[in-house]
C-alpha positions in Angstrom: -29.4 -83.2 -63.5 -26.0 -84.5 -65.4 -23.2 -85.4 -63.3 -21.1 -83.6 -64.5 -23.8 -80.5 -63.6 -24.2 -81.7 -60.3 -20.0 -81.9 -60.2 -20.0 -78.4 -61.4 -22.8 -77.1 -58.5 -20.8 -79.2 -56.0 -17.7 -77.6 -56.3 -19.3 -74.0 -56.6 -20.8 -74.8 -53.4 -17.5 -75.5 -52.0 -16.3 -72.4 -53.0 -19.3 -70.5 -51.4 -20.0 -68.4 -54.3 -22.3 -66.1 -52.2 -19.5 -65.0 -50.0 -17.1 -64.3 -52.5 -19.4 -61.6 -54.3 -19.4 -60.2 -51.2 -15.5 -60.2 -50.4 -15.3 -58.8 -54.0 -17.9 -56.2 -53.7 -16.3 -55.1 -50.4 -12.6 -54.8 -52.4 -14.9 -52.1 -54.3 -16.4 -50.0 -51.8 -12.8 -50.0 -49.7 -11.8 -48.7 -53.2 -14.3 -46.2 -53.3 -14.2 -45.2 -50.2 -10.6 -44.0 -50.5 -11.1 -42.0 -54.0 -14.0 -40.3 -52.2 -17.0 -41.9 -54.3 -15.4 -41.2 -57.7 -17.4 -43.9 -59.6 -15.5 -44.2 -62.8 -12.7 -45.9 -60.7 -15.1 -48.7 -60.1 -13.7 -49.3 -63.8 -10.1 -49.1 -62.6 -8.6 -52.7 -64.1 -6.2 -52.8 -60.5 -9.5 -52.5 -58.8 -10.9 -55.1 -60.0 -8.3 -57.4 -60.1 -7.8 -56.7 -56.6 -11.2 -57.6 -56.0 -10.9 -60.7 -58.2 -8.1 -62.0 -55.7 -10.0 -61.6 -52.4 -12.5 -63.6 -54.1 -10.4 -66.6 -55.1 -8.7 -66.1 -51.8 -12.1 -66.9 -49.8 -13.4 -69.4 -52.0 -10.1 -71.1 -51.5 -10.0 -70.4 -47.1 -13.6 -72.5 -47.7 -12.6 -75.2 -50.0 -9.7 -75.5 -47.3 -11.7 -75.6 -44.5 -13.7 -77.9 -45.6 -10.8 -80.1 -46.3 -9.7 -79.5 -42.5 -13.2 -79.9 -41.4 -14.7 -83.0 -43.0 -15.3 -84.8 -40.3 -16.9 -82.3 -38.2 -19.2 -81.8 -40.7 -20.7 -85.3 -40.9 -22.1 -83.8 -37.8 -22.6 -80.4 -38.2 -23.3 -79.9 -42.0 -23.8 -83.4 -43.4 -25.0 -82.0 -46.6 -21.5 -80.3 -47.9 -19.7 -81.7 -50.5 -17.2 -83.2 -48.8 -19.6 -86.0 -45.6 -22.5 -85.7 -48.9 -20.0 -87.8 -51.1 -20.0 -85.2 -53.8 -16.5 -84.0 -53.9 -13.6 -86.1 -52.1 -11.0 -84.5 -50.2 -7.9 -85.1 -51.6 -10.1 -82.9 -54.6 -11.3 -80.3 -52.3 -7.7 -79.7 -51.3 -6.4 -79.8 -54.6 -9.1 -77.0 -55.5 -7.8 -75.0 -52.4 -4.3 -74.9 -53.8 -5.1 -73.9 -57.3 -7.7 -70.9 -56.4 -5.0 -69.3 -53.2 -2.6 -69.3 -56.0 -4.6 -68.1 -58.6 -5.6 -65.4 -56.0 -2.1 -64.6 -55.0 -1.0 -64.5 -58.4 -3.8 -61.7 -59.1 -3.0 -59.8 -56.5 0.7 -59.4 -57.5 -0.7 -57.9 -61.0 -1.9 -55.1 -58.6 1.0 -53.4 -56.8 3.4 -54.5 -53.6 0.8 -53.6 -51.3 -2.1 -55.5 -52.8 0.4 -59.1 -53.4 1.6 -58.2 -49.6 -1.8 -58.5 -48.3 -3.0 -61.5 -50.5 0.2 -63.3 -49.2 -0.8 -63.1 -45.5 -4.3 -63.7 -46.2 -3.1 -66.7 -47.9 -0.7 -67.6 -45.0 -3.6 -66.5 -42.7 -6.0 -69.0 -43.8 -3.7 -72.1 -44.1 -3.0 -71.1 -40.3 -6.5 -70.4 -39.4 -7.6 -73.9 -41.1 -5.1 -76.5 -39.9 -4.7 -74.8 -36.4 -6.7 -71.3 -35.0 -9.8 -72.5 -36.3 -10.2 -74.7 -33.3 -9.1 -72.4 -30.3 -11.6 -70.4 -28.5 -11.5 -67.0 -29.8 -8.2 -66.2 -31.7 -9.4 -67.7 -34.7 -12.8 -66.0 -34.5 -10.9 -62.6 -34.5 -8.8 -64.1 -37.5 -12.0 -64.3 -39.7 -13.4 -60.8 -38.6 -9.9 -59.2 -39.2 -9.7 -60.8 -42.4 -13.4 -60.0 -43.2 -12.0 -56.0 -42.2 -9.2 -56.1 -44.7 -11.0 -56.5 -47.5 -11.6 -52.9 -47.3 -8.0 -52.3 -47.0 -7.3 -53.9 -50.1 -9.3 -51.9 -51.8 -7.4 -48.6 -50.7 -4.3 -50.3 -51.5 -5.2 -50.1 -54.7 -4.7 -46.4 -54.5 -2.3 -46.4 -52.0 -4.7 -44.8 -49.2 -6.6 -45.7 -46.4 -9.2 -42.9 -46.4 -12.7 -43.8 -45.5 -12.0 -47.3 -44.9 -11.0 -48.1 -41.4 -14.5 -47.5 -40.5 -16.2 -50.2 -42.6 -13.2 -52.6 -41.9 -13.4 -51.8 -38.1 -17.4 -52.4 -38.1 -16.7 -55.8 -40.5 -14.6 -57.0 -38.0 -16.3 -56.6 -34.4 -19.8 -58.0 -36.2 -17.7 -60.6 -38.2 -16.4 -61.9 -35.4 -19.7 -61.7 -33.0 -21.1 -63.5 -36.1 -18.3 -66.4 -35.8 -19.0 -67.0 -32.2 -22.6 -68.0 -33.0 -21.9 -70.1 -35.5 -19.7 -71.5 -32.5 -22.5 -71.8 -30.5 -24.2 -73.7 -33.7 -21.7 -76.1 -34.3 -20.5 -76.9 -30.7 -21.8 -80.9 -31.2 -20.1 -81.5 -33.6 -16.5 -79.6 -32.4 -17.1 -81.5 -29.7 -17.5 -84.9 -31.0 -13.7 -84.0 -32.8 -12.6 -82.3 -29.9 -12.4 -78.8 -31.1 -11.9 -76.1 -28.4 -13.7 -73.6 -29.6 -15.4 -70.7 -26.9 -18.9 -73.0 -27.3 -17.7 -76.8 -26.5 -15.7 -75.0 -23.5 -18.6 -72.9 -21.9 -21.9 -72.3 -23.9 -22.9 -69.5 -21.5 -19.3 -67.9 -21.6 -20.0 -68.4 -25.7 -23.4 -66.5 -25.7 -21.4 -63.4 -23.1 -19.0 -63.2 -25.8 -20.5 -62.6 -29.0 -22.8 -60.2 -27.1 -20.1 -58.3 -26.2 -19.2 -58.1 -29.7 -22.6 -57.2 -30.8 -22.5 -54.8 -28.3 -19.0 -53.4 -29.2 -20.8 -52.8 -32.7 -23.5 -50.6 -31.2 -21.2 -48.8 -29.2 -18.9 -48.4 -32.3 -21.9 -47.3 -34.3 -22.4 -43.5 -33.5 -18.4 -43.2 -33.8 -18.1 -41.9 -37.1 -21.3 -39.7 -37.1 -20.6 -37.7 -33.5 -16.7 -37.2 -35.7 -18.5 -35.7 -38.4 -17.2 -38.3 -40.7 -20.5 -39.5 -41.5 -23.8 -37.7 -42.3 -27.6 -37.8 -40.1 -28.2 -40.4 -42.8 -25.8 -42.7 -42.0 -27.1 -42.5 -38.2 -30.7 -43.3 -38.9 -30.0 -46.1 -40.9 -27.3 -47.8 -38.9 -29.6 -47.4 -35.8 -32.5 -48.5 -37.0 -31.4 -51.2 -39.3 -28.4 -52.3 -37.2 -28.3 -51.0 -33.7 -32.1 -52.5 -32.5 -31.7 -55.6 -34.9 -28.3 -56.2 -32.8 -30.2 -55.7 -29.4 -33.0 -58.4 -30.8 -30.1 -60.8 -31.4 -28.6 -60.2 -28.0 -31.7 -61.0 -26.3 -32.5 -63.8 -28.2 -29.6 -65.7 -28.3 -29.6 -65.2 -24.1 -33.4 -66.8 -24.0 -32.7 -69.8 -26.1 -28.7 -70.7 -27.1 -29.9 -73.9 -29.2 -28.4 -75.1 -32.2 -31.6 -74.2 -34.3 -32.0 -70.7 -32.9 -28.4 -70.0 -33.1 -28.4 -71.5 -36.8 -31.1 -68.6 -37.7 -29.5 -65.7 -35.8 -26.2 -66.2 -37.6 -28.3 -66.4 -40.8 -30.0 -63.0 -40.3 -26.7 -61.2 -39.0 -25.1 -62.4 -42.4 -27.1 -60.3 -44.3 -27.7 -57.6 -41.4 -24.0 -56.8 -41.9 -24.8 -55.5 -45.5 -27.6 -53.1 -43.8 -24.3 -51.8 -41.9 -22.0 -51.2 -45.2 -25.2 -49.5 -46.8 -25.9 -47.0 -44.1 -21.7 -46.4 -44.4 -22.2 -45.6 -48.5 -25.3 -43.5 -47.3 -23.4 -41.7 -45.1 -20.1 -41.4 -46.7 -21.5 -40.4 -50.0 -24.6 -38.7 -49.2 
């Protein structure tokens, strides 16, 4: 591989590319959601610029914390850019910079509601990296909210909120049960640079926590289905797919809080989460 490939694959993986499809494709459903499943505004240019910013927003909120987190991560991911030698951080910031306001920028093409939002997501993140990121739970809820406005944005596109308060309510209560095993991953190394997240303060009081959470998603579940917002569909799937897979979690993360076990639990719930959104477009559209 070239270096200037392996540059190019090194600074993608700062970014984490992955996430930001996701942050974009969730700018699309909230936009869905609130034009009741008209498809041909999945076209709409404001749409997808507004999707375009939340995208260059999180890839610059990682490039950022990464920056903040360098250290740390000679512990707890040695192979990032940043403690692998691949990227230095005076570059990783610099990278931060240009894509918040590249994504701010976009977001102002939009309307005032869209460039209002991008701004304190912008301002959010700066806040969450150099300061909340470390504090037990506050800046947990900071990256579930923030995970939960995406689908706002995408209503603010259309000026309407319809149909997206339930996805962004369920993004953030598993977003945020998600970020408190991660905790529970990376407590060596927070602790070795004195972070004070929920984990180096009280493992056990970590693992009550994010159950909690998980179990504020179950309860949440069946929400929209017994208002008749949602159809049987939507139930079955978010049940089986979610619900069970949530208990699973709960119990396993009780029998064994290790760094390993935590590592894959956080893994699965990543992509459980999208289980959740499809049993919402089942439900909403079905």
């Amino acid at each position: 591989m070239s270096s200037s490939v392996a540059r190019l694959r090194a600074f993608l993986e700062l970014s984490r590319p992955a996430n930001g499809v996701i942050a974009f494709a969730a700018v699309m459903l909230g936009g869905l959601f609130a034009v009741e499943g008209q498809l041909n505004r999945l076209y709409d240019l404001a749409l997808l610029k507004a999707a375009g910013s939340a995208l260059l927003l999180l890839a610059a909120g990682n490039a950022l914390n990464d920056y903040r987190d360098s250290e740390i991560d000679r512990t707890n991911k040695p192979r990032r850019p940043i403690p692998s030698g691949r990227i230095r951080r005076s570059e990783a910031l610099i990278t931060a910079v240009f894509l918040m306001g590249a994504g701010i920028a976009l977001g102002c093409l939009v309307n005032r509601y869209v460039a209002l939002i991008g701004a304190s997501v912008a301002a959010s993140l700066i806040v969450y990296a150099l300061w909340l990121k470390r504090t037990p739970i506050i800046g947990n809820l900071l990256v579930g909210s923030l995970t939960g406005l995406t689908f706002i944005v995408g209503g603010a596109v259309f000026e309407s909120l319809r149909g997206t308060l339930v996805p962004a309510t369920f993004a953030l209560l598993f977003t945020t049960a998600r970020e408190i095993v991660k905790d529970i991953e990376d407590a060596e190394g927070d602790f070795k640079n004195n972070a004070h997240t929920i984990a180096v303060i009280s493992r056990s009081m970590a693992v009550l926590t994010a159950s909690i959470f998980m179990g504020a998603v179950i309860v949440f579940s069946p929400v929209p289905y017994l208002f008749g917002w949602y159809s049987w569909h939507y139930m079955l799937t978010v049940f089986i797919g979610v619900d069970l897979v949530l208990v699973y979690f709960v119990i396993q993360i009780w029998k064994d809080a290790s760094k390993e076990n935590s590592w894959r639990i956080q893994k699965w719930m990543k992509w459980d989460i999208l289980v959740g959104l499809g049993a919402i477009c089942i439900g909403d559209f079905a």
